[in-house]
C-alpha atoms as one frame of an Amber mdcrd trajectory, in Angstrom:
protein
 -24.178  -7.519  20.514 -25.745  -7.792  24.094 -24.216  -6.041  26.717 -21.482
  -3.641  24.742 -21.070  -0.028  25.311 -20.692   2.594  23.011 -23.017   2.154
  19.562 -22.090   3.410  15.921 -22.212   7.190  16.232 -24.705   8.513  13.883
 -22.645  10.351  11.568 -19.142   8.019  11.923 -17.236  10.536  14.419 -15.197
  11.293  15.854 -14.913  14.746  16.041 -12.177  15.952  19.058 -12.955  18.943
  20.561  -9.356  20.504  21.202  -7.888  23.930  21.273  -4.352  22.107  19.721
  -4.090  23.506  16.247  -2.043  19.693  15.612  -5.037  17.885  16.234  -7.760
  16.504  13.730  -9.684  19.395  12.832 -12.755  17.258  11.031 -14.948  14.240
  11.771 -13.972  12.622   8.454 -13.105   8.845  10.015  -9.577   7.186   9.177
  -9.237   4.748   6.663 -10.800   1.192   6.697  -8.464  -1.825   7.843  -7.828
  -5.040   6.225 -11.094  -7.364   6.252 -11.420  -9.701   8.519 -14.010 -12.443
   9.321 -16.262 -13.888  11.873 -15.387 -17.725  12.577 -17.481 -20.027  14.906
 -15.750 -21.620  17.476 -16.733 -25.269  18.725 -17.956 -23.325  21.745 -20.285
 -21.564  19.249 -18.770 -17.863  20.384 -18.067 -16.313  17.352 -14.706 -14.303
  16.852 -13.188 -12.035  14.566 -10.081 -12.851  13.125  -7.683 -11.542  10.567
  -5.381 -13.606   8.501  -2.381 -12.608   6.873   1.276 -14.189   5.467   1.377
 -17.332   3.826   2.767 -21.125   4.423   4.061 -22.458   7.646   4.828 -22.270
  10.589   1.471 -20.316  11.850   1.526 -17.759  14.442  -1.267 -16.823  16.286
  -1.854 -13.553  18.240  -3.648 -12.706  20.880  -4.134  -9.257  22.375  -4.111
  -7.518  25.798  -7.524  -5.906  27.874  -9.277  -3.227  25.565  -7.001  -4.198
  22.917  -7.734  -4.938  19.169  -5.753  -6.861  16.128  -4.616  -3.485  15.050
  -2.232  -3.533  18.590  -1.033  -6.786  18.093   0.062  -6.703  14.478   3.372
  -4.484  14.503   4.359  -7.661  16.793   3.964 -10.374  13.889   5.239  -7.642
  11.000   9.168  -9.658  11.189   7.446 -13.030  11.623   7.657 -15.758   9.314
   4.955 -18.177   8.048   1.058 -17.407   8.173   0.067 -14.699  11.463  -3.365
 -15.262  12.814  -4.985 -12.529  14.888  -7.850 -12.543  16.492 -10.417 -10.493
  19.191 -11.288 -12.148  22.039 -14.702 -12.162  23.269 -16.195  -8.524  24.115
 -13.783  -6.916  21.661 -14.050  -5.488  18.327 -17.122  -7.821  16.426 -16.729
 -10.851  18.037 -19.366 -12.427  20.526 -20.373 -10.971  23.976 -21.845 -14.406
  25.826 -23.128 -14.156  29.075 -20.705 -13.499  32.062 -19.137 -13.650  34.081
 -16.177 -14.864  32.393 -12.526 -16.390  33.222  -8.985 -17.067  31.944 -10.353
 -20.442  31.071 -12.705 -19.301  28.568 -10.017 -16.670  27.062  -7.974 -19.801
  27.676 -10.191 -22.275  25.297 -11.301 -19.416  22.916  -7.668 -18.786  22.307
  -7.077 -23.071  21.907  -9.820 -22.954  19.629  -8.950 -20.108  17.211  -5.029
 -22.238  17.351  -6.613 -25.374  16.491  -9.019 -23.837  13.443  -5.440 -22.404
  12.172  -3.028 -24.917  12.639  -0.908 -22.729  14.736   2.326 -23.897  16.559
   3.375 -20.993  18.034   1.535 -18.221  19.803   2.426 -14.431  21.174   0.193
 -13.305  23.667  -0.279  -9.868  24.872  -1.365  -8.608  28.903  -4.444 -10.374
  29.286  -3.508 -12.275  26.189  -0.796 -13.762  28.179  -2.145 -14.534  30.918
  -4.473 -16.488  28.630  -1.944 -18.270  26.971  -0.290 -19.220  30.210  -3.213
 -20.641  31.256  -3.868 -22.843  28.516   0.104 -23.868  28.406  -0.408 -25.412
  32.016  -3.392 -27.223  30.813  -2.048 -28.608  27.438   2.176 -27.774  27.457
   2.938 -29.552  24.381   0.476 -27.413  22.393   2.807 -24.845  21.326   6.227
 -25.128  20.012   6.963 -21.384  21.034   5.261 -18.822  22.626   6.111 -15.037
  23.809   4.528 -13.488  26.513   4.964  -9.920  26.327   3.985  -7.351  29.581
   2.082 -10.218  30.827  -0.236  -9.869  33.224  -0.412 -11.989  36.852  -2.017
 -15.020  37.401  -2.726 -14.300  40.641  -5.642 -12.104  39.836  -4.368  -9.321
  41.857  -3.406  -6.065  39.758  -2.345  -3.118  40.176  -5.061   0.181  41.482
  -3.268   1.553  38.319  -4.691  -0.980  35.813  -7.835  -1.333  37.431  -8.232
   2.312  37.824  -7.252   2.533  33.934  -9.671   0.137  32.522 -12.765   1.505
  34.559 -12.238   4.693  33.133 -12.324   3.139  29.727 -15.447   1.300  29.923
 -17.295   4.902  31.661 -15.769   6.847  28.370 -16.748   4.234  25.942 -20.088
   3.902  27.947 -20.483   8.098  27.506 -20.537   7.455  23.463 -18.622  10.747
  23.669 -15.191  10.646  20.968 -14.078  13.223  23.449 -14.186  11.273  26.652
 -12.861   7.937  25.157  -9.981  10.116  23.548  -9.198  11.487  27.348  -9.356
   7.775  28.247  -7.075   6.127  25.632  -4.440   8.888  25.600  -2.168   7.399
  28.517  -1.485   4.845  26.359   0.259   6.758  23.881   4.114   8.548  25.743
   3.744  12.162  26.007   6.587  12.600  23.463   4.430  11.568  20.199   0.672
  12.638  21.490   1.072  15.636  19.126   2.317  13.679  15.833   0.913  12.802
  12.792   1.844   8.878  14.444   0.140   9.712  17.777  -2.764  11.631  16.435
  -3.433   8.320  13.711  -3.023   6.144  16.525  -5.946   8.296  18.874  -8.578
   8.347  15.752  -8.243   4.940  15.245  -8.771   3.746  18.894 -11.203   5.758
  18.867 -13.343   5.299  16.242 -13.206   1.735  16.840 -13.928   1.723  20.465
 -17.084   3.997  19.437 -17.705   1.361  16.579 -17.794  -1.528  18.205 -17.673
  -0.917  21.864 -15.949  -2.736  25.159 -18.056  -5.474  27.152 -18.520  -4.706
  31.339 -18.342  -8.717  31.365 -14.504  -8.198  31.156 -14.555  -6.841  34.472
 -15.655  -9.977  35.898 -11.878 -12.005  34.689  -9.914 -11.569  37.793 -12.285
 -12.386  40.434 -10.755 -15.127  39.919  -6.554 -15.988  38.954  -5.846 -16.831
  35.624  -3.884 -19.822  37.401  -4.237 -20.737  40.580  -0.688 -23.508  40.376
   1.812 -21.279  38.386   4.081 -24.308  38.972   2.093 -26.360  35.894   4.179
 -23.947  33.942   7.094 -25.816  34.469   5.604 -28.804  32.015   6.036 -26.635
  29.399   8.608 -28.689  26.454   8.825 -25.949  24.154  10.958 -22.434  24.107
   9.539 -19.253  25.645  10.367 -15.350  25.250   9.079 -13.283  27.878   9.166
  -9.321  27.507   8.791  -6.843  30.255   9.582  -3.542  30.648  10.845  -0.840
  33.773   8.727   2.515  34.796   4.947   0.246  34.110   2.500   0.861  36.572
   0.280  -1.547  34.851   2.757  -4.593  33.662   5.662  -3.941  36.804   8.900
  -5.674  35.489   8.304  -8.404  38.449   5.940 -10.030  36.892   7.641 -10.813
  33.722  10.882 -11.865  35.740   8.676 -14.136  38.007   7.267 -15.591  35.217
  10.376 -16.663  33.604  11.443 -18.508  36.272   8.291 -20.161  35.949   9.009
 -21.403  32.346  11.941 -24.195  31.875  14.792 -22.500  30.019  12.955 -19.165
  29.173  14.585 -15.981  27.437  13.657 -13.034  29.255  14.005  -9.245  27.541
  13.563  -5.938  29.780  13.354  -3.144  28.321  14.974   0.195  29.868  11.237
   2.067  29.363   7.591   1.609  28.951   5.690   2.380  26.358   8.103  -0.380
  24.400   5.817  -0.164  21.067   6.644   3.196  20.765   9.939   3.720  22.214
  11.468   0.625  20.799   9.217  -0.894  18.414  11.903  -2.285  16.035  13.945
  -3.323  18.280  11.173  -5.453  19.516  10.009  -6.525  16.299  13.312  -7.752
  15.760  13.341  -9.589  19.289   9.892 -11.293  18.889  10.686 -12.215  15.442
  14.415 -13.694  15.578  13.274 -15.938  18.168  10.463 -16.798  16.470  11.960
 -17.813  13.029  14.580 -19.275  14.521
């Protein structure tokens, strides 16, 4: 893959060099995922995708900046039908084409990977929403229902926080070190769990795949440029929308999602009480994302 940090290590890593007696104390690596599969869009970028559930309606998923399908699927566990998720371009094994890149190619990757799966109905996650927004004002009868959860602006102005965040990534995945990425990815996990057997699982697996398959610099190059310049195409959109946000985010402030559901005709809008939602109130939000979507 051209331009991605962080090769295979040698030996599989990673190996965390802590004085914590609660942390992994070997290098043996976690245990393998489902299987996925590399599809060709019309586009010819190549994608990975993973497939599971059966029948109809179809869901597809698509995940935030630095994210992977492992993220998005606790969001699709209560959902009916078959769940498609998917990495967009520079993540996990799918393609790195040249940059620099916008919310229109997320935008038609995303369309693409709907169309080759029949979905009607979409979650996006962050950057995945913004994505999903952005194809929405372009085509706004293509989904029956969509959720945008922490979405991220369309503006393409965010926060020193995020932007901060996400350059530290790519230097740690860039080092090869598991060390340094582990330093990097721990914000995202709440202080509370970063000791338990949940938090620790969570760490090894970020991190082993971040070292696996590295995290394209081209991603950098998305908000030069807003993922919608008219937010007020939004209001085309037929179909029902769920937008989540959440209070105390420096990197997905509560505004946005508010603003954002005043963009969409009719929308629901959820805010949760704390950040870190996944982990603080992950089946309450299961049960959110999927009651509106079965509905």
């Amino acid at each position: 893959m051209r331009g991605r940090f962080g090769p295979p290590p040698p030996d599989g890593g990673p190996r965390l060099q802590r004085m914590d007696r609660t942390g992994p104390r070997t290098g043996r690596p976690t245990l393998p995922g489902p299987a996925t599969e590399l599809i060709t869009l019309p586009s010819g970028v190549r994608v990975e995708q993973l497939t599971t559930g059966t029948g109809t309606p179809v869901t597809v998923f698509a995940h935030g900046l630095a994210g992977d399908i492992s993220g998005t699927r606790p969001l699709g566990s209560g959902v009916t039908g078959r769940r498609v998720f998917f990495h967009f371009r520079g993540h996990g094994r799918s393609d790195t084409p040249p940059g620099p890149w916008s919310f229109a190619d997320l935008a038609a990757d995303l369309s693409a990977v709907a169309d080759q799966s029949g979905a009607t109905r979409a979650v996006g996650v962050s950057m995945g929403a913004a994505a999903l927004c952005r194809l929405i004002a372009t085509a706004p009868a293509r989904f029956d229902r969509v959720v945008l959860y922490l979405p991220a602006p369309l503006d393409g102005h965010r926060p020193a926080a995020a932007t901060d965040r996400f350059s530290r990534l790519l230097a740690a995945v860039e080092s090869r070190e598991a060390a340094v990425i582990a330093e990097a990815v721990e914000p995202e996990i709440p202080t509370a769990v970063r000791n338990t057997p949940a938090g620790w699982s969570h760490l090894r697996q970020r991190v082993e795949q971040l070292q696996r398959d590295g995290l394209a610099p081209e991603l950098e190059s998305l908000w030069t440029r807003p993922a919608l310049a008219d937010e007020a195409l939004l209001r085309e959109f037929p179909g029902k929308a769920l937008v989540i946000g959440c209070l105390g985010d420096d990197v997905h402030p509560a505004s946005w999602a508010e603003r954002l559901a005043g963009l969409l005709p009719g929308a629901e809008l959820q805010i949760f009480d704390r950040p870190a939602v996944l982990w603080n109130n992950r089946r309450e939000l299961r049960d959110r994302i999927s009651t509106f979507l079965n509905t």
